[in-house]
Z-matrix of the N, CA and C atoms (Angstrom, degrees):
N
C 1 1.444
C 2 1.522 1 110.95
N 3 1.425 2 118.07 1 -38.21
C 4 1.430 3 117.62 2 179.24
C 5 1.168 4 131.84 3 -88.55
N 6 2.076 5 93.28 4 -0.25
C 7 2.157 6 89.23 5 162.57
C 8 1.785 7 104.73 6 -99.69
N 9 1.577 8 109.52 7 -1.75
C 10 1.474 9 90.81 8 176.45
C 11 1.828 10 121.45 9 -97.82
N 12 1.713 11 82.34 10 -12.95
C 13 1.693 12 76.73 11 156.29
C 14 1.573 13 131.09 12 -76.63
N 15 1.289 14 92.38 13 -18.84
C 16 1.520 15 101.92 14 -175.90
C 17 1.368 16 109.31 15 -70.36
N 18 1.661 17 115.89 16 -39.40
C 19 1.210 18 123.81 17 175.04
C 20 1.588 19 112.57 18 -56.51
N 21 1.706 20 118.11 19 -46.52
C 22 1.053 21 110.24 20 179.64
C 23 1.780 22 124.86 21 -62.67
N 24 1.759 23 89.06 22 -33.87
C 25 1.807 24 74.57 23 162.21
C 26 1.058 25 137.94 24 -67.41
N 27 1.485 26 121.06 25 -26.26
C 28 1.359 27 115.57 26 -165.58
C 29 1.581 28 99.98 27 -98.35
N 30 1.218 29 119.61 28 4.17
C 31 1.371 30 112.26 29 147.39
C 32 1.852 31 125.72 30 -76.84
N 33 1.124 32 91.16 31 -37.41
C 34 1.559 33 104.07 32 170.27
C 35 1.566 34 101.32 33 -48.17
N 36 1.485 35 101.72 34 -72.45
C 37 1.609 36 108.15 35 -177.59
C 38 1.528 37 112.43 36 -37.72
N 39 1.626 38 123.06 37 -39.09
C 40 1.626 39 110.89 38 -174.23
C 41 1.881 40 115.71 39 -55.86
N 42 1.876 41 82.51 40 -30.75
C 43 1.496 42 88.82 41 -154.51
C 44 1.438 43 86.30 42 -76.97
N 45 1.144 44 147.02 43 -33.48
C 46 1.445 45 136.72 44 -143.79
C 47 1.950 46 99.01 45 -87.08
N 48 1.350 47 111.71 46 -30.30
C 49 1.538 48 124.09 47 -167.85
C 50 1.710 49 87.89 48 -89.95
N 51 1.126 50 130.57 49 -16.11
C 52 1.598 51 127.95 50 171.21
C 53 1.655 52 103.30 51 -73.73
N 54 1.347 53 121.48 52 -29.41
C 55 1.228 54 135.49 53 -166.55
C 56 1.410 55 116.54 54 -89.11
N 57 1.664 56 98.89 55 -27.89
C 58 1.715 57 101.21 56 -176.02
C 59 1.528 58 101.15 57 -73.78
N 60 1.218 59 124.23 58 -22.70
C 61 1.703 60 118.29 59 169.33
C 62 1.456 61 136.63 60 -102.50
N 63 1.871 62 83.05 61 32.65
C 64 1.794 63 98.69 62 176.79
C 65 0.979 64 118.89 63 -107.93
N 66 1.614 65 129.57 64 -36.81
C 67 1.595 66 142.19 65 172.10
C 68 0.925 67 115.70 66 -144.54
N 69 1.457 68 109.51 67 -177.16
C 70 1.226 69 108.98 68 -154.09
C 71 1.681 70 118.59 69 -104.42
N 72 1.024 71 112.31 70 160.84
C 73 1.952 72 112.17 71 -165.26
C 74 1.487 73 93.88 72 -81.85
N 75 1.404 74 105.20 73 148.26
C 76 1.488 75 134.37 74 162.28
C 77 1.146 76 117.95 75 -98.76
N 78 1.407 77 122.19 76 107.06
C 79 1.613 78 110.59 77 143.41
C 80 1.164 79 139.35 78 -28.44
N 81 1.531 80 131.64 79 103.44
C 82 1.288 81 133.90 80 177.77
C 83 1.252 82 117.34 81 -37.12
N 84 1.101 83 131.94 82 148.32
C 85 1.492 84 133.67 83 172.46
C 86 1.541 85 98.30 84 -87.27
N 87 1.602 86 97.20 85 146.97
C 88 1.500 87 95.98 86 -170.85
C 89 1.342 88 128.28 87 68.53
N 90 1.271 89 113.54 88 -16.59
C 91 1.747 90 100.49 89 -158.15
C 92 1.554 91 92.52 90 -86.23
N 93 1.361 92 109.38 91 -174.69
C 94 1.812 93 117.65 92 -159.62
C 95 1.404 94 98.98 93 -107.25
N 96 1.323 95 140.28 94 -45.30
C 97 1.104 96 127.93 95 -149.56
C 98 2.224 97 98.72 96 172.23
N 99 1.008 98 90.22 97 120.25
C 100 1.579 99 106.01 98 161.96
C 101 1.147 100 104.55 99 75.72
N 102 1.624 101 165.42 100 -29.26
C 103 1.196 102 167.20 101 32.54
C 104 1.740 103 86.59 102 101.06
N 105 1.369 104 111.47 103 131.44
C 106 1.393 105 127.29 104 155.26
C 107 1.184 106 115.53 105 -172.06
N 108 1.178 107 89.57 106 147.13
C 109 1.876 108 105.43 107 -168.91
C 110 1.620 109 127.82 108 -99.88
N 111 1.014 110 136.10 109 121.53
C 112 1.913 111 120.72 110 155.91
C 113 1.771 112 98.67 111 -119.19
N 114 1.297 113 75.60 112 141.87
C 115 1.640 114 98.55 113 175.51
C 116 1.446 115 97.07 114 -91.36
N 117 1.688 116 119.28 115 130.86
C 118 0.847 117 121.33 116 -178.68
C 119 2.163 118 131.79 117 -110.14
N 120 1.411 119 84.79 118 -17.06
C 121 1.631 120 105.25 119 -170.33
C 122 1.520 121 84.71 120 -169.73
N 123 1.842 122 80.75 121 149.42
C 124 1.707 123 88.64 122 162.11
C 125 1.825 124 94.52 123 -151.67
N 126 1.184 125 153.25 124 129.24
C 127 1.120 126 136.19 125 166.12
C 128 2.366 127 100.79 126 -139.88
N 129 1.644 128 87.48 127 157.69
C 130 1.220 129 95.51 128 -162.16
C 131 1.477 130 97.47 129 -82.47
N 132 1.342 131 125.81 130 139.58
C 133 1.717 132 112.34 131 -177.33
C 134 1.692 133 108.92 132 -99.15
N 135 1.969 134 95.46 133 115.24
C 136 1.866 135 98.40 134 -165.05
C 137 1.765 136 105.03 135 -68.03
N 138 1.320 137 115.03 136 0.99
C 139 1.831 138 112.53 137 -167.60
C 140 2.015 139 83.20 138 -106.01
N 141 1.506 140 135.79 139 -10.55
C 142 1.375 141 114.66 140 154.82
C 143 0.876 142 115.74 141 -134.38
N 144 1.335 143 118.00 142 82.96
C 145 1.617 144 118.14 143 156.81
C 146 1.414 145 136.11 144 11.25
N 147 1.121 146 125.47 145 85.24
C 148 1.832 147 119.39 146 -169.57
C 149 1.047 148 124.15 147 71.21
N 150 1.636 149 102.21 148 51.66
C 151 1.409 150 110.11 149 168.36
C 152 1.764 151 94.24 150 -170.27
N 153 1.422 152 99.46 151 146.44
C 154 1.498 153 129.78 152 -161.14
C 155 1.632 154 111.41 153 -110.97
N 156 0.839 155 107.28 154 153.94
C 157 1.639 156 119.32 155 -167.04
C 158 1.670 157 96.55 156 -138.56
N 159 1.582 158 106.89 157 111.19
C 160 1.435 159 134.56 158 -177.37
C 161 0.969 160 133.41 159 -93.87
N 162 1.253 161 160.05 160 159.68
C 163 1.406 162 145.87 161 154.10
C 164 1.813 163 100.49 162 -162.53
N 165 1.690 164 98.71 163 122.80
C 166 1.405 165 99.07 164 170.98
C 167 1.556 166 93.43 165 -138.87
N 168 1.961 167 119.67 166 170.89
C 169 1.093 168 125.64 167 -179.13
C 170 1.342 169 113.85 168 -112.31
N 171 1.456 170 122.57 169 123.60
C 172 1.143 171 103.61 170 -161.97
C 173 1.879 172 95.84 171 -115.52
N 174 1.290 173 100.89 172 143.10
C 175 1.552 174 107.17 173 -150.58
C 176 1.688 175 105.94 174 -124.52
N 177 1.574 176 123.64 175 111.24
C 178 1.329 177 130.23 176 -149.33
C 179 2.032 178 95.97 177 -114.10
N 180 1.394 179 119.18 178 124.98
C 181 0.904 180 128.93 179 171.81
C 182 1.294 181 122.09 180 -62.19
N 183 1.747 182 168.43 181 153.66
C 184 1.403 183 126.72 182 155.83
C 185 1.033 184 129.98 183 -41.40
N 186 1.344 185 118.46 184 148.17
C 187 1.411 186 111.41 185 -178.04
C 188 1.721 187 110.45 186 99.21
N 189 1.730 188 103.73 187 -58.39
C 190 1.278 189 114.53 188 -163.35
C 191 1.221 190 133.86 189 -46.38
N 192 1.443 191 146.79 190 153.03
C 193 1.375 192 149.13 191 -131.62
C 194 1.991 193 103.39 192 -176.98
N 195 1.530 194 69.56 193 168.08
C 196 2.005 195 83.02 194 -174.24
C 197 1.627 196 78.79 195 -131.85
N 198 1.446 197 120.09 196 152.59
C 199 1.842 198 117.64 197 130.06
C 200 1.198 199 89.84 198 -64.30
N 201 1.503 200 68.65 199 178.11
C 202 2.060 201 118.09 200 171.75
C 203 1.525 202 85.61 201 -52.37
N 204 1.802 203 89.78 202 148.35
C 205 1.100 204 123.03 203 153.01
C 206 1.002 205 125.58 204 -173.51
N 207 1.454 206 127.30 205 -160.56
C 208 2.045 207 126.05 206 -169.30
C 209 1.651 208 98.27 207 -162.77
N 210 1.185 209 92.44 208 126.56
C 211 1.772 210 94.90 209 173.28
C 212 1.826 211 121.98 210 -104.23
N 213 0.932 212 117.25 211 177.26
C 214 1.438 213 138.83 212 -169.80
C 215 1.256 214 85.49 213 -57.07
N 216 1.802 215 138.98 214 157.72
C 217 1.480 216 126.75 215 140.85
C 218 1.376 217 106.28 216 45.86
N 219 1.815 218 96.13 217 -167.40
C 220 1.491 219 116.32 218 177.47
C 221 1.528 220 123.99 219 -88.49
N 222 1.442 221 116.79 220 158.48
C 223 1.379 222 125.22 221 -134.08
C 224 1.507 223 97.50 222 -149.23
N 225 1.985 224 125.69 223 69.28
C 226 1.293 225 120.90 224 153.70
C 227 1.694 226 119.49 225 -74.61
N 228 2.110 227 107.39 226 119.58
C 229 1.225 228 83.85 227 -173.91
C 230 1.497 229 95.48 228 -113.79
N 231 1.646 230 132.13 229 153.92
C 232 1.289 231 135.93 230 165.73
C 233 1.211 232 100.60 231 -87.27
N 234 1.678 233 131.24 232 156.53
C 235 0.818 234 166.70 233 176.88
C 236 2.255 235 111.02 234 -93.39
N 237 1.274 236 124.06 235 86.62
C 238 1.192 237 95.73 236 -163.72
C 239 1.351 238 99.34 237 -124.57
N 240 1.405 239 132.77 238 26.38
C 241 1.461 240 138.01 239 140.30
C 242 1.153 241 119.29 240 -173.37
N 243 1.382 242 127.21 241 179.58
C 244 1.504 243 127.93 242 -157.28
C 245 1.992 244 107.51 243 30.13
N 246 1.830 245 90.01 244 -156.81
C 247 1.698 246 100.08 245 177.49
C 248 0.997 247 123.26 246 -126.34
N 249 1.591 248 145.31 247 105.39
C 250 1.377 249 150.97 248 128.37
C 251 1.200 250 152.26 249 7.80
N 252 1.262 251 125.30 250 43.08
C 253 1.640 252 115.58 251 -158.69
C 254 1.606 253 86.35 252 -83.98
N 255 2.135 254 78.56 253 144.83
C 256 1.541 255 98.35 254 -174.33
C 257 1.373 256 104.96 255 -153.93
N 258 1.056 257 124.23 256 174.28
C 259 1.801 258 128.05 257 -134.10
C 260 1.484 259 99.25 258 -171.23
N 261 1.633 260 133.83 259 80.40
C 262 1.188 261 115.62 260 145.92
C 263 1.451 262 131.00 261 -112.34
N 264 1.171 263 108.65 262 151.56
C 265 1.978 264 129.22 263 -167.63
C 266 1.806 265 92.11 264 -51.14
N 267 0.695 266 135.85 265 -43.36
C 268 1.487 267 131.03 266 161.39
C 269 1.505 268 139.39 267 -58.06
N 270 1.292 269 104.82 268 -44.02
C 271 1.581 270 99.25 269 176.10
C 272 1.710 271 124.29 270 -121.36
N 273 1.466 272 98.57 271 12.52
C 274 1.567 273 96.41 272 149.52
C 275 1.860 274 91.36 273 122.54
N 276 1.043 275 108.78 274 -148.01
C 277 1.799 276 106.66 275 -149.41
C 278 1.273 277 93.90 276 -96.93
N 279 1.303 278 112.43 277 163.19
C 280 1.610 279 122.86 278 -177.35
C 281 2.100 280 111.62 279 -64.67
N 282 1.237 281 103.31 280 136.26
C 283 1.189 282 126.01 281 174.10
C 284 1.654 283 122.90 282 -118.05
N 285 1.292 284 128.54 283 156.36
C 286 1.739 285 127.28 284 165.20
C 287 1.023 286 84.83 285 -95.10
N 288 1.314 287 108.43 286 151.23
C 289 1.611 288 147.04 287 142.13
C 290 0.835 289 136.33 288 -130.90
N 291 1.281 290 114.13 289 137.93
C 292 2.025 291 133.32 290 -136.04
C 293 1.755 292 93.22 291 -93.10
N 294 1.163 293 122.00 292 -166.45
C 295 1.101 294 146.82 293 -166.94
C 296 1.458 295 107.35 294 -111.55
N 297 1.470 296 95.52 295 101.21
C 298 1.765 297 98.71 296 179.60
C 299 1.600 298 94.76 297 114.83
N 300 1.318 299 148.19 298 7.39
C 301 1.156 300 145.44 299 -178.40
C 302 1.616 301 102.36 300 -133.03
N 303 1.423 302 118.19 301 162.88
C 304 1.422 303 135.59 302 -126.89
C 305 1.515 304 90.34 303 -149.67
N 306 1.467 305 104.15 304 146.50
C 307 1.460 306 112.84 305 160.92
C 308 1.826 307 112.11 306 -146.42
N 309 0.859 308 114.29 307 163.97
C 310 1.776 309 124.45 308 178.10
C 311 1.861 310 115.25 309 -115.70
N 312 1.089 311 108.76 310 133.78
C 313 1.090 312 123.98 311 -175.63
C 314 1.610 313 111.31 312 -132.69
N 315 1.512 314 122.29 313 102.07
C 316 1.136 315 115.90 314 -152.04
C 317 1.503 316 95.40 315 -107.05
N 318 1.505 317 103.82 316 165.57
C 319 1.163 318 118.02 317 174.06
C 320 1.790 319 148.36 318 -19.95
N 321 1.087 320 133.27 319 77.37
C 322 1.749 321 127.64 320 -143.05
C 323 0.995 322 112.35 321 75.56
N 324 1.526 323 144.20 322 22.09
C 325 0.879 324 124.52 323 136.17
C 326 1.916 325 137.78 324 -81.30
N 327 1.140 326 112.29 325 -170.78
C 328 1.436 327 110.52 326 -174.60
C 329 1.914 328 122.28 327 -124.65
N 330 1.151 329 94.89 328 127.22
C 331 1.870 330 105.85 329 176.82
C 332 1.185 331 90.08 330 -56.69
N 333 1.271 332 139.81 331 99.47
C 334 1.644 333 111.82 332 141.88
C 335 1.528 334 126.99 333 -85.84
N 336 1.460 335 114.14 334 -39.66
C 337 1.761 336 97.70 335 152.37
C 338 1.393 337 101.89 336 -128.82
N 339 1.373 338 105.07 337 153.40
C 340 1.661 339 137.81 338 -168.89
C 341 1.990 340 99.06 339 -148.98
N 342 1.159 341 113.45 340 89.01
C 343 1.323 342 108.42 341 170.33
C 344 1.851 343 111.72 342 -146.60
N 345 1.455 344 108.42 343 179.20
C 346 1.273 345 110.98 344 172.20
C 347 1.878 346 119.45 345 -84.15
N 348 1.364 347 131.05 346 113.54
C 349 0.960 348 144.32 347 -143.86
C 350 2.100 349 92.21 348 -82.55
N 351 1.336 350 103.59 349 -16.33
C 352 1.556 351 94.44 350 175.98
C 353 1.237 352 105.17 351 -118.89
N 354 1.872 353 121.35 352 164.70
C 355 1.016 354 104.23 353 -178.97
C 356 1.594 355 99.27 354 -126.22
N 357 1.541 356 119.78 355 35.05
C 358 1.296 357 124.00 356 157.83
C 359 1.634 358 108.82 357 -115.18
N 360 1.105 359 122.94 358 -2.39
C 361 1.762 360 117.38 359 -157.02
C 362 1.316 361 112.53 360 -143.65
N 363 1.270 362 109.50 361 108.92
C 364 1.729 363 122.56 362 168.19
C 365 1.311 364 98.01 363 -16.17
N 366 1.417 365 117.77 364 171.70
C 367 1.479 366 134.78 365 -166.60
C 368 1.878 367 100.61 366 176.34
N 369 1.330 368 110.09 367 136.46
C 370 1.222 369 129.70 368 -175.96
C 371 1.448 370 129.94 369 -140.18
N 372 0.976 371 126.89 370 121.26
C 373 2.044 372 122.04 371 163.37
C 374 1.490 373 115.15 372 -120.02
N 375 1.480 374 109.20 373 165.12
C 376 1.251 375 105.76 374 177.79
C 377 1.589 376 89.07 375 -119.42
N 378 1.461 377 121.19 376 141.35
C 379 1.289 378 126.98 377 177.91
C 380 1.917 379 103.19 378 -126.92
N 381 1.672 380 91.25 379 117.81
C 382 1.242 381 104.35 380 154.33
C 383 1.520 382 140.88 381 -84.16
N 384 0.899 383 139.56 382 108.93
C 385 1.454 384 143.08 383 -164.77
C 386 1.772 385 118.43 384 -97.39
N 387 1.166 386 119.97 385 130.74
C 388 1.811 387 122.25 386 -172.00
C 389 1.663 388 83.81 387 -125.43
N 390 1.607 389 94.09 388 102.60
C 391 2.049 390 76.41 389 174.75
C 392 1.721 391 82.67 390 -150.52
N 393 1.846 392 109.67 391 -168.02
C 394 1.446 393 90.76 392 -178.75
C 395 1.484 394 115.25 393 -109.05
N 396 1.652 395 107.85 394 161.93
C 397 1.437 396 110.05 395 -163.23
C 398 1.924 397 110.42 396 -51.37
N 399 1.547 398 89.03 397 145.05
C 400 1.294 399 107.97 398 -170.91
C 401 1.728 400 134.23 399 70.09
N 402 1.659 401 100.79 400 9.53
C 403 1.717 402 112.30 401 -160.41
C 404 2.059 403 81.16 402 -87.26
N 405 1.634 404 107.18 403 165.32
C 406 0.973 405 131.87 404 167.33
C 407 1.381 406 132.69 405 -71.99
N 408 1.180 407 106.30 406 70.94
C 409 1.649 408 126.92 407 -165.71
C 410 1.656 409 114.97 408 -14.61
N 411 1.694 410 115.39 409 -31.00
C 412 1.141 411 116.94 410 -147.15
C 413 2.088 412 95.77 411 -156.18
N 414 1.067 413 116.45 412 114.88
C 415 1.448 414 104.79 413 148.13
C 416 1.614 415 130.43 414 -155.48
N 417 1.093 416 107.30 415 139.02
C 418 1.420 417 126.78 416 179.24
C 419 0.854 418 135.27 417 -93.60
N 420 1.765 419 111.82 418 118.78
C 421 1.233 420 158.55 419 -176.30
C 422 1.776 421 99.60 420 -21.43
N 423 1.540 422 125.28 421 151.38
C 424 1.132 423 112.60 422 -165.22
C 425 1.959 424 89.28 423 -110.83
């Protein structure tokens, strides 16, 4: 079961790095510095009723960073270049993560750091989201 999820991510990942050279990045709302977004897929899931299946890439400048924040639902993110240090109120103290590795961000919990782990080298994830249709994928802490 855990090499065909793996497979499914790193298919995810092709499609999402097919995507980083289709449109154009958004500035996060709220975010502080280097943080940009493309929304990549969104589809409604017909086996759960009122709830949406997400995927955007979120794309870190050197240096670059998010604040705190907390998203909609659950929060698988891939890792799909450079390194990531990340920090949620749920699963224990901030760590980097490499390129090609995954983290979980569960339900009510909180981003407290989400940034780029170098401060010469782009850095990227693709974050999938299970939350319910039409909720606010993403919000930041005031």
């Amino acid at each position: 079961m855990a090499r065909s999820f793996r497979f499914v991510l790193a298919c995810a990942a092709m499609l999402a790095t097919g995507a980083l050279l289709a449109g154009p990045m958004v500035r996060a709302a709220g975010d502080e510095a280097g943080a940009q977004i493309r929304p990549v897929a969104a589809e409604k899931l017909p086996n759960v009723p009122g709830k949406t299946i997400s995927a955007i890439v979120v794309s870190y400048a050197p240096g670059g960073k998010s604040g705190a924040h907390h998203h909609a639902g659950s929060v698988l993110a891939y890792v799909l270049s450079g390194e990531i240090r990340s920090e949620n109120s749920a699963t224990g103290p901030a760590k980097v993560y490499k390129a090609g590795e995954s983290f979980f961000e569960p339900p009510g919990s909180e981003h407290l750091v989400s940034e780029n782990a170098s401060a010469s080298e782009p850095a990227s994830l693709l974050a999938i989201f299970i939350a319910d249709d039409g909720a606010k994928l993403t919000t930041f802490d005031q």
